[in-house]
C-alpha positions as CSV (number, residue, x, y, z in Angstrom):
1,X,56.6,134.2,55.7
2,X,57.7,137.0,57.8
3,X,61.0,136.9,59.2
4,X,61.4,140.4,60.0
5,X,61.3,141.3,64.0
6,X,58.8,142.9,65.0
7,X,58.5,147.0,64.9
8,X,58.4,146.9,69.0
9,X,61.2,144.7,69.4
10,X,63.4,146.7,67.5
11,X,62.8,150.0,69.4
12,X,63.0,147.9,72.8
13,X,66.6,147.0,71.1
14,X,67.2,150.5,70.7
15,X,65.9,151.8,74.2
16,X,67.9,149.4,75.9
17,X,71.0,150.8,74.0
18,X,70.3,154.1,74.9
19,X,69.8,153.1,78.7
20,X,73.0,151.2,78.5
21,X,74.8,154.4,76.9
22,X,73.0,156.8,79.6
23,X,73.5,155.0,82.6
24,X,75.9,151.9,82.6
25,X,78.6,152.8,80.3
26,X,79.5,155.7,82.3
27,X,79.3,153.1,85.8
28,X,81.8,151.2,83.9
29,X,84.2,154.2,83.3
30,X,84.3,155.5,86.6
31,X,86.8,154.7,89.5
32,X,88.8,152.6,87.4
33,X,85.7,150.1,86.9
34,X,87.7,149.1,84.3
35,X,90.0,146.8,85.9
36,X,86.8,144.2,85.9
37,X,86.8,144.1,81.9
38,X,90.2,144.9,80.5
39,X,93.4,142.6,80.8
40,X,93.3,142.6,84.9
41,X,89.9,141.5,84.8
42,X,90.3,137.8,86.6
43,X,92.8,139.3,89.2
44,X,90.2,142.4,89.7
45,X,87.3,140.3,90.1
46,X,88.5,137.2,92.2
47,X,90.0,137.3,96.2
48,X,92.5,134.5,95.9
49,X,93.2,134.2,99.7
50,X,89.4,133.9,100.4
51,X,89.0,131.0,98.1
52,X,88.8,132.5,94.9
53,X,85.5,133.7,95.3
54,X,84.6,137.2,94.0
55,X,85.6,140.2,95.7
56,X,83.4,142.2,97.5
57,X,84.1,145.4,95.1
58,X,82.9,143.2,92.0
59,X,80.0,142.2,93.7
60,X,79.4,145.6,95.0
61,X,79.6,147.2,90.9
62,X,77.2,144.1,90.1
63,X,74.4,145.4,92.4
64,X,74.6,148.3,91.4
65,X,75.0,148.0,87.8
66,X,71.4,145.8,88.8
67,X,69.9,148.2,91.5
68,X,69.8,151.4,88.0
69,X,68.6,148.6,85.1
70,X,65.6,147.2,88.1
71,X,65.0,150.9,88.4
72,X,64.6,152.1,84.9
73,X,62.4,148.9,84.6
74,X,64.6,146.5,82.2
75,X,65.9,144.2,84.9
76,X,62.6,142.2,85.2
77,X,61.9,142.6,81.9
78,X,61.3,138.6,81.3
79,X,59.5,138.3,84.4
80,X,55.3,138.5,84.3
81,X,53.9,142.1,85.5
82,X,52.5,140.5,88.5
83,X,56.1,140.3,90.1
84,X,57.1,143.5,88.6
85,X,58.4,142.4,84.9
86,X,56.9,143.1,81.6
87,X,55.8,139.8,80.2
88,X,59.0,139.8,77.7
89,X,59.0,136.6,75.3
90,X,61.0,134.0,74.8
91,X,61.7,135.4,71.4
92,X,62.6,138.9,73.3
93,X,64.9,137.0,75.2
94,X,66.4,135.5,72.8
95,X,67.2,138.4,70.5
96,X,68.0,140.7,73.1
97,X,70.5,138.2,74.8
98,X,72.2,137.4,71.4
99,X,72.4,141.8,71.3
100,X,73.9,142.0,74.7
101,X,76.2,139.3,73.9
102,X,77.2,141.1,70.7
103,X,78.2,144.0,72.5
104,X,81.3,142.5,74.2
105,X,82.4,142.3,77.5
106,X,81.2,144.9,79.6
107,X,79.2,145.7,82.5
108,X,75.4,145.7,80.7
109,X,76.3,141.4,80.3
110,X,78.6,139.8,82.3
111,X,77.7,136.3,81.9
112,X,80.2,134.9,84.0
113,X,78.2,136.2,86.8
114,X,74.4,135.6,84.5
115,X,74.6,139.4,85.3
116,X,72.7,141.8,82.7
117,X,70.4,144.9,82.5
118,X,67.9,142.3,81.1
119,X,67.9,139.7,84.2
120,X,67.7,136.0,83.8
121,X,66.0,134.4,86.6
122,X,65.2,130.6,86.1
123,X,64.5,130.5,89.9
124,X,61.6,133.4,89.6
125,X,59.7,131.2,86.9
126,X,60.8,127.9,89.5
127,X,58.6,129.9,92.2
128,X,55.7,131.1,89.9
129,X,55.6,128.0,88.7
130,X,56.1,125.3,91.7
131,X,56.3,127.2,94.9
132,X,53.5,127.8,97.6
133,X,52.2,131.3,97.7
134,X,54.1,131.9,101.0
135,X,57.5,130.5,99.5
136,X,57.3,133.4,97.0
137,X,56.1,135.9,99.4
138,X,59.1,134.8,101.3
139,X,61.6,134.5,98.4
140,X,60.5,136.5,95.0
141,X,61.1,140.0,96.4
142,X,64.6,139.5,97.9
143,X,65.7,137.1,95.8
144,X,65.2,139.9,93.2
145,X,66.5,142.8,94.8
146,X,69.3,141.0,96.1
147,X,68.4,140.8,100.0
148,X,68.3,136.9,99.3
149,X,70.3,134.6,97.2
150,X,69.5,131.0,96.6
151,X,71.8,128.1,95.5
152,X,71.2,125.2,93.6
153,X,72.1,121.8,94.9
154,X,71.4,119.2,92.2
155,X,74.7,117.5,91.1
156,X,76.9,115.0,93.8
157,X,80.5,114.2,93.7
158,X,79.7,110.8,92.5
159,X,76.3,112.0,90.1
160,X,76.3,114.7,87.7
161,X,74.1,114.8,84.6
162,X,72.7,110.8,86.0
163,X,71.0,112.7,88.8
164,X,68.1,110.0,89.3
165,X,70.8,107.9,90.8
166,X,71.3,110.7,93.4
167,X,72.8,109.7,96.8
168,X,71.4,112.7,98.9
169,X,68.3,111.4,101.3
170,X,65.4,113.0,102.9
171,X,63.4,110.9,105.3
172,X,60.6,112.0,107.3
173,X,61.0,113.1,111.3
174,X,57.9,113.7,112.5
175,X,56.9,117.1,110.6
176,X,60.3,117.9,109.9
177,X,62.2,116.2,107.3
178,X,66.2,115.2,108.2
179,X,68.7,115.5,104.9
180,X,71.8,113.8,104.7
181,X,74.5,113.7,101.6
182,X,76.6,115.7,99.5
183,X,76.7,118.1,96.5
184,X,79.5,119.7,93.7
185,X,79.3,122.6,91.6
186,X,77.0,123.7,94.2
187,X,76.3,127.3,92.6
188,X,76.6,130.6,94.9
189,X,77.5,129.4,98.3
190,X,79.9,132.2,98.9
191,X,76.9,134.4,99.7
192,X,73.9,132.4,99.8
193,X,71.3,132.8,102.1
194,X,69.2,129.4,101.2
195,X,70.2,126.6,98.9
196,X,68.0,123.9,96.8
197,X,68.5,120.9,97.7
198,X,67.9,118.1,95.7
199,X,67.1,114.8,97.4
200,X,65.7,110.7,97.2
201,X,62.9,110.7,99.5
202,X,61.5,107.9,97.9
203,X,61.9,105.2,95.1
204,X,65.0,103.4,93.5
205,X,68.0,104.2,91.9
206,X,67.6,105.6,88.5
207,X,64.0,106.1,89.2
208,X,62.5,109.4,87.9
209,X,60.2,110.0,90.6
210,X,60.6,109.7,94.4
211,X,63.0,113.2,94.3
212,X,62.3,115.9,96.1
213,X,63.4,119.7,96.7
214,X,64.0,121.4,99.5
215,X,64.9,125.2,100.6
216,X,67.6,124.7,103.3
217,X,68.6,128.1,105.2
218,X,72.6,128.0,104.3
219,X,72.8,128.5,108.2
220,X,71.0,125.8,109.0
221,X,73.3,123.2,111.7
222,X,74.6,120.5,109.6
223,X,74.9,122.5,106.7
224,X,78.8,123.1,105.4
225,X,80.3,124.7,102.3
226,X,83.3,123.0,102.9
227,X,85.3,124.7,99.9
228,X,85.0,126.1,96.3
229,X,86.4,124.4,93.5
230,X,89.2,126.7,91.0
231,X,87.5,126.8,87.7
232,X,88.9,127.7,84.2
233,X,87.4,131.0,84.3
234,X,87.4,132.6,87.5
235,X,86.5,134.0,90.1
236,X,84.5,130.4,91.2
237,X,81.0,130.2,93.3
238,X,81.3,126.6,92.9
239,X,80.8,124.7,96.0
240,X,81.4,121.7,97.4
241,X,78.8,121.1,100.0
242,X,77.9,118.5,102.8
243,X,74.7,118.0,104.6
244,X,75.1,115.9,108.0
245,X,71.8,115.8,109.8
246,X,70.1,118.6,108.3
247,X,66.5,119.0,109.8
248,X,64.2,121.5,108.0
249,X,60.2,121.5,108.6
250,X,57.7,120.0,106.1
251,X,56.9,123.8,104.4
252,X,60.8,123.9,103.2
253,X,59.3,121.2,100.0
254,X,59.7,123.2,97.0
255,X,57.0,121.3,94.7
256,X,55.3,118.4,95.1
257,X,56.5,115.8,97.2
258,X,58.6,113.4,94.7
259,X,58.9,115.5,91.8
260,X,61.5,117.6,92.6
261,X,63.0,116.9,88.9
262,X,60.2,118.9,87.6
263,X,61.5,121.7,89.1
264,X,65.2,120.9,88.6
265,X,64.0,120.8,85.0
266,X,62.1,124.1,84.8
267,X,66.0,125.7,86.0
268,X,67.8,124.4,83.0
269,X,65.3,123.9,80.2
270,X,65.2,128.1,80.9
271,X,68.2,128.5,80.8
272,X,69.3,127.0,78.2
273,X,67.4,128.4,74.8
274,X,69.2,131.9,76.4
275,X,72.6,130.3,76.5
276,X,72.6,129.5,72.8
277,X,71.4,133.4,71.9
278,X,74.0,134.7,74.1
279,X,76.6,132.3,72.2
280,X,75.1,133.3,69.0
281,X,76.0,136.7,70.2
282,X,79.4,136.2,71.9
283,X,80.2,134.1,68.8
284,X,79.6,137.2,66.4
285,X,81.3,139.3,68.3
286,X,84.7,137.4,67.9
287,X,83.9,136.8,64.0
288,X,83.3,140.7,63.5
289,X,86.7,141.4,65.8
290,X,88.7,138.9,63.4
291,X,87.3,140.4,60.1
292,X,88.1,143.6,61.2
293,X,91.4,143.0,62.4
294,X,92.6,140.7,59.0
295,X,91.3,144.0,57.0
296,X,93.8,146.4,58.6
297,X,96.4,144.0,59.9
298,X,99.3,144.2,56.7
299,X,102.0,141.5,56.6
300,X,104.2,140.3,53.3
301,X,102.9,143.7,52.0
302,X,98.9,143.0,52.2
303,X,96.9,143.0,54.5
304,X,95.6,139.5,56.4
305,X,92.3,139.6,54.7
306,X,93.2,138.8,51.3
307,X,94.4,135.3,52.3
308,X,92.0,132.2,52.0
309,X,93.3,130.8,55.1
310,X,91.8,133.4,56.9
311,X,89.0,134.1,54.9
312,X,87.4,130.7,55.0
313,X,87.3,129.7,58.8
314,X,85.7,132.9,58.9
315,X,83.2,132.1,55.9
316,X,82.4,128.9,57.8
317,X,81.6,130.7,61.0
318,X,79.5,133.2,59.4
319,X,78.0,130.8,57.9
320,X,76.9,128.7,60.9
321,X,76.1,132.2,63.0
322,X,73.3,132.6,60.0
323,X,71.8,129.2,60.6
324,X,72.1,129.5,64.2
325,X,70.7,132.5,64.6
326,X,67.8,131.5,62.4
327,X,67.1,128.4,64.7
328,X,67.6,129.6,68.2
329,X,64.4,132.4,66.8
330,X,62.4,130.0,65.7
331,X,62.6,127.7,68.3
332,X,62.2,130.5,70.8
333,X,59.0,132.3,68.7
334,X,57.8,128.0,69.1
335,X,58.6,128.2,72.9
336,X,55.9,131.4,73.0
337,X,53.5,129.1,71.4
338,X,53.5,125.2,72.3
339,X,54.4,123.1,75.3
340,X,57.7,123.3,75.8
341,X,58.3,119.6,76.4
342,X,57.4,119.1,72.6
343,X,60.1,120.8,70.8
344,X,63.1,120.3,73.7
345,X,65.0,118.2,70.9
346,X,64.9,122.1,69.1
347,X,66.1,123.9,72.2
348,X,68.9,120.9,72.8
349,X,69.8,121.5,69.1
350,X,70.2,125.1,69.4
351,X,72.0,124.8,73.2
352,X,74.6,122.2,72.4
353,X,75.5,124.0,68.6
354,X,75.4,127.4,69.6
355,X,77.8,127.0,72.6
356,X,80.3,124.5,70.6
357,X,80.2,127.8,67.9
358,X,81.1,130.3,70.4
359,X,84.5,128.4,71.7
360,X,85.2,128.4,67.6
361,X,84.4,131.2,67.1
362,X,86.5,132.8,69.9
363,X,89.5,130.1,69.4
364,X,89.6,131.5,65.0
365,X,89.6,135.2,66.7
366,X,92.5,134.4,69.0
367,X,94.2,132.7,65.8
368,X,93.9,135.4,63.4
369,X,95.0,138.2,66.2
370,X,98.2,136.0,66.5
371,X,99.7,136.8,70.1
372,X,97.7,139.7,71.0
373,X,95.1,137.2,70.3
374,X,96.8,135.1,72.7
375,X,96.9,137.7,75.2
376,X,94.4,138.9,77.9
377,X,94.7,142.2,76.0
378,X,91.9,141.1,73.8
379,X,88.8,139.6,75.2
380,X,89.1,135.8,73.6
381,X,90.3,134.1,75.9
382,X,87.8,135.2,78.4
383,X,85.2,134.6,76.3
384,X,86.4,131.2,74.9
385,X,86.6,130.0,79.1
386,X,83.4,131.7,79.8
387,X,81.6,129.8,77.3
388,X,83.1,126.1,77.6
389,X,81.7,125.8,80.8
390,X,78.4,125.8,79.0
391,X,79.3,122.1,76.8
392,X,79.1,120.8,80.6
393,X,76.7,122.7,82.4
394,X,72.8,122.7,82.6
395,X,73.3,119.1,80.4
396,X,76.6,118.3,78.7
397,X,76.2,118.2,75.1
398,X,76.5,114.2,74.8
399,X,73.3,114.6,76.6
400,X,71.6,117.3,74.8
401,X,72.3,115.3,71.4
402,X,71.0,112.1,73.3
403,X,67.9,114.4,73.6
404,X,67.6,115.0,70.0
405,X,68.5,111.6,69.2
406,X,65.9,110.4,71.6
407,X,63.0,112.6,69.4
408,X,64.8,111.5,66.3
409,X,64.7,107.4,66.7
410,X,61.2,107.4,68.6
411,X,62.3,106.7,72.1
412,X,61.0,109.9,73.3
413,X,59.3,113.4,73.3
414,X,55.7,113.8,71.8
415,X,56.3,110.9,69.2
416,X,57.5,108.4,71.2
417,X,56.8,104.6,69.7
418,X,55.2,102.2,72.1
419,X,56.0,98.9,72.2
């Protein structure tokens, strides 16, 4: 058994560093670009008095740090060549988001903002996958260039990971369908141009089926983002969002009529195999940061690193990088090759683990820096907020573990047990 990556991944690693060092590092440096990434980097990036959305010079840095990696041909690098990517893996994805990650905070991965050289777009595989040829002739190109950005309207005030119990309805008006209901956390309102929205249209509560998705212009009349929610890390693109009448024609179905959790689905099931690399990644950096601190850092006389009570937290985190690391490849190499739906327990596994690993991993690195670790000086903290977002988001980790244990007692997945 081989566990070596391949020969072309490996110089993909090594071009991307080179693009990075050629053409983003030096972004970064100039006009004090800094102020995004160094200790002024939520007060940079946020505009307090609009809401504390981000500020237009953030965004501004963002498309540009996109508009060089789309040119040089790594943006769509996951994407197939028919919409202008190179067919890149799931195991590419995976080891070149744990890379990223590793890097640190900079402008090549800002996963605050999902914002890398190496784009992740769940919504591009949602369109290739579920949308009408004129739906991505309408959305794919914009929505990659940045002309077009599209929110996500799943979770409710009252419904968040229980989404089959949904209180947004869609009921038919001659051809026209008429929405009515609310969402929360409703992602990228503060400059979206269309929003997915998530609705019953038919069926009972807790039913699977009977949901469907819609594209609803963000101008459309009845349409409000009423205001953003403050987040621990900010700046926030978190909507809340009401829908009072909404009327939007029959071709604005994304899917099939019904099984609009299909596509809901496709979003985070993507999504979340990349998380766990990235925290894999993040969580390495913040080890390697520690151990390399405790060795030069002298107190009593010697220095940090010769004490067990910094060595073994460490040792434990290494420890559970190695595994990690080792599962999240696996599991994505398995994603290149099976149906996805029969090994989500793995992907679950490696989502819920790999994100609980990065917030320890960042919390030991704060310890052992003592109050610089504390500080916004070093990059902890930022990383620590970034990354507990992700026990909650795209399926809290009480649900990713009822997943596995779903798999693991028979109840579901490809070896369910009839009754």
């Amino acid at each position: 058994m081989d566990f070596a990556l391949p020969v072309e991944l490996t110089q993909t690693l090594d071009d991307l560093d080179a693009f990075i060092e050629a053409e983003i590092a030096p972004l970064q440096a100039q006009d004090d670009n800094e102020r995004f990434f160094d200790h002024r980097r939520e007060w940079a990036r946020t505009d307090f008095e609009a809401g504390g959305t981000p500020r237009r010079e953030w965004e501004e840095l963002l498309r540009e740090m996109r508009r060089r990696a789309d040119a040089a041909g790594w943006l769509r690098y996951a994407l197939p060549k028919s919409v202008g990517g190179r067919d890149g893996s799931n195991l590419d994805m995976a080891v070149i988001r744990e890379h990223l990650a590793h890097k640190g905070l900079g402008l090549h991965n800002d996963l605050q903002n999902e914002s890398s050289v190496v784009g992740n777009f769940p919504f591009a595989h949602m369109l290739l996958a579920f949308a009408t040829p004129e739906q991505v002739e309408e959305y794919m190109e914009p929505m990659l260039t940045g002309r077009a950005r599209i929110g996500f309207g799943l979770t409710e005030p009252d419904h968040g990971s229980d989404a089959t119990w949904m209180e947004t309805r869609a009921v038919r008006d001659g051809d026209d369908w008429i929405l009515n209901g609310a969402k929360r956390w409703n992602s990228g309102m503060h400059s979206a141009t269309h929003d997915v929205v998530f609705a019953r249209t038919s069926g009972d509560d807790g039913d699977g089926r009977g949901i469907t998705a819609f594209f609803v212009p963000t101008d459309t009349p009845g349409f409000s983002v009423d205001f953003h929610w403050w987040t621990l890390n900010m700046p926030t693109d978190h909507a809340e969002v009401t829908l009072t009448d909404v009327r939007v024609p029959n071709s604005a179905v994304f899917g099939e009529e019904g099984l609009g959790l299909a596509v809901a689905q496709t979003f985070v099931h993507e999504n979340r195999i990349r998380q766990a690399a990235s925290g894999v990644g993040a969580g390495q950096f913040c080890i390697d940061r520690a151990v390399a601190y405790a060795r030069e850092r002298i107190t009593f006389g010697a220095p940090l690193a010769t004490r067990q009570a910094i060595q073994w937290p460490l040792v434990e985190l290494q420890t559970e990088a190695e595994m990690l690391r080792g599962l999240v490849r696996k599991t994505a190499w398995e994603l290149d090759r099976v149906p996805h739906m029969e090994i989500s327990d793995k992907v679950s596994m490696c989502n819920y683990r790999a994100n609980r690993f990065v917030c320890e991993a960042a919390d030991r690195a704060m310890q052992v820096h003592g109050g610089l670790g504390y500080s916004r000086h070093t990059p902890f903290e930022h990383i620590y907020r970034h990354h507990r977002r992700y026990r909650i988001t795209e399926g809290a980790e009480e649900i990713q573990m009822r997943k596995v244990a779903g798999y693991l007692f028979g109840f579901a997945g490809p070896n369910k047990i009839r009754s």
